[in-house]
C-alpha positions as CSV (number, residue, x, y, z in Angstrom):
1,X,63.2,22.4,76.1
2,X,65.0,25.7,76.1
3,X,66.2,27.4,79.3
4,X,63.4,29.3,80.2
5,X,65.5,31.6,82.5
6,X,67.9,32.0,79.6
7,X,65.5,32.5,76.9
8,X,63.5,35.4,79.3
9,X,66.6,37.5,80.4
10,X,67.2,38.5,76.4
11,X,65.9,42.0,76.5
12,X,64.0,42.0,73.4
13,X,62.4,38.8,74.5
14,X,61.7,40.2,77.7
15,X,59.8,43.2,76.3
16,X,57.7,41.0,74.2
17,X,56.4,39.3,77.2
18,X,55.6,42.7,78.6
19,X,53.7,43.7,75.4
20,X,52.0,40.3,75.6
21,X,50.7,40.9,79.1
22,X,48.1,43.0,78.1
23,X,46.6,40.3,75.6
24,X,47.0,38.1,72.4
25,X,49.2,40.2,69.8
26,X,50.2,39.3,65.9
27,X,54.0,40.0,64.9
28,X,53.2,43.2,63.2
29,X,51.3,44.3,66.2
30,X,54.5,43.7,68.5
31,X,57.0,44.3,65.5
32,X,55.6,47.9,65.6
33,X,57.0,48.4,68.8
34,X,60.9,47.3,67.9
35,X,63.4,49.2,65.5
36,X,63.7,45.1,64.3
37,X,62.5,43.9,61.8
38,X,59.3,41.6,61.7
39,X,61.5,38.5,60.8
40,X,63.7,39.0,63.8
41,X,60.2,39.6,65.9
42,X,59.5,35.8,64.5
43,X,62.6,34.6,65.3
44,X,62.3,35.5,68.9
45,X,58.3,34.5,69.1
46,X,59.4,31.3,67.6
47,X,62.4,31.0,71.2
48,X,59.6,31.8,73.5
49,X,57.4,29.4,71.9
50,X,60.2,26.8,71.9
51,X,60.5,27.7,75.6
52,X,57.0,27.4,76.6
53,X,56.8,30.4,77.2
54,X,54.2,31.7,74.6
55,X,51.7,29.8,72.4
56,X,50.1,30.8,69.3
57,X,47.4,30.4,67.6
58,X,46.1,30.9,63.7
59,X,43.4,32.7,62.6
60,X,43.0,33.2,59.2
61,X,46.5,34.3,57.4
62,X,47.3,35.7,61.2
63,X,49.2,33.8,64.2
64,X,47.8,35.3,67.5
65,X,50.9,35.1,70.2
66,X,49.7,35.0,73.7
67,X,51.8,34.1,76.9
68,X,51.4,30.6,77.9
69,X,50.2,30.1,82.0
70,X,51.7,26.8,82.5
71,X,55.0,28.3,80.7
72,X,54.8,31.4,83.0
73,X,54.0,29.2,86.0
74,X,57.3,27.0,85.6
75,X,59.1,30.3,85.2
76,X,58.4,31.8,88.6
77,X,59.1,27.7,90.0
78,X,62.4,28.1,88.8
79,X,63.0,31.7,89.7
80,X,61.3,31.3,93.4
81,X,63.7,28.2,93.4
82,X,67.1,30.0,92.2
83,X,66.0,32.9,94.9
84,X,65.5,30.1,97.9
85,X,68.7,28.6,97.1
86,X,71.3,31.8,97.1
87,X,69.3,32.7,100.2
88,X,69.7,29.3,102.3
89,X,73.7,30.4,100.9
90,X,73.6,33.4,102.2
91,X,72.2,32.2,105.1
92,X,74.7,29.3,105.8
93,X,77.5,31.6,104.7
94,X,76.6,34.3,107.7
95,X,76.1,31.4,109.9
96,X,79.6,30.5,109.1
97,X,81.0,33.2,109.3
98,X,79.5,33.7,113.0
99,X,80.7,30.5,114.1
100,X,84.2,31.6,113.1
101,X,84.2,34.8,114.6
102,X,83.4,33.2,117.8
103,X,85.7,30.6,117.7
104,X,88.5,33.6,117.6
């Protein structure tokens, strides 16, 4: 699986999920909002879905793209995770750097 971090900090990928929060959405639908082209809206629908972090679903000649819960869900884990981690650095570096300062 992609990096889901990675594949979410693009910008254009990034606006897509916004666009998507407000419900399922074709290509042309999002494409409309993009100076790109539909094919490079595809491209990047076809990352996120890669990623987990949109599905899709066909209707007719039409794809639906929606954002994907369990996708989304894995995406905060490892976000809340990264945050918790540079904070318990942060943390230990200050304590560190107390201890040091008293030792002077």
């Amino acid at each position: 699986m992609l990096d889901q971090l990675e594949v979410a900090a693009e910008p254009t990928r990034r606006r897509i999920m916004q666009l998507l929060t407000s419900g399922e959405q074709t290509v042309n639908n999002l494409a409309a909002h993009f100076p790109a082209s539909r094919s490079a809206i595809s491209q990047h629908l076809r990352v996120l879905t890669e990623a987990g972090l949109v599905t899709a679903r066909k209707d007719g000649r039409f794809r639906y793209y929606r954002l994907d819960p369990q996708g989304l869900a894995q995406l905060r884990t490892l976000f809340d995770s990264f945050w918790i981690d540079e904070l318990d650095r942060l943390v230990a570096d200050a304590t560190d750097e107390a201890g040091s300062k008293g030792d002077s």
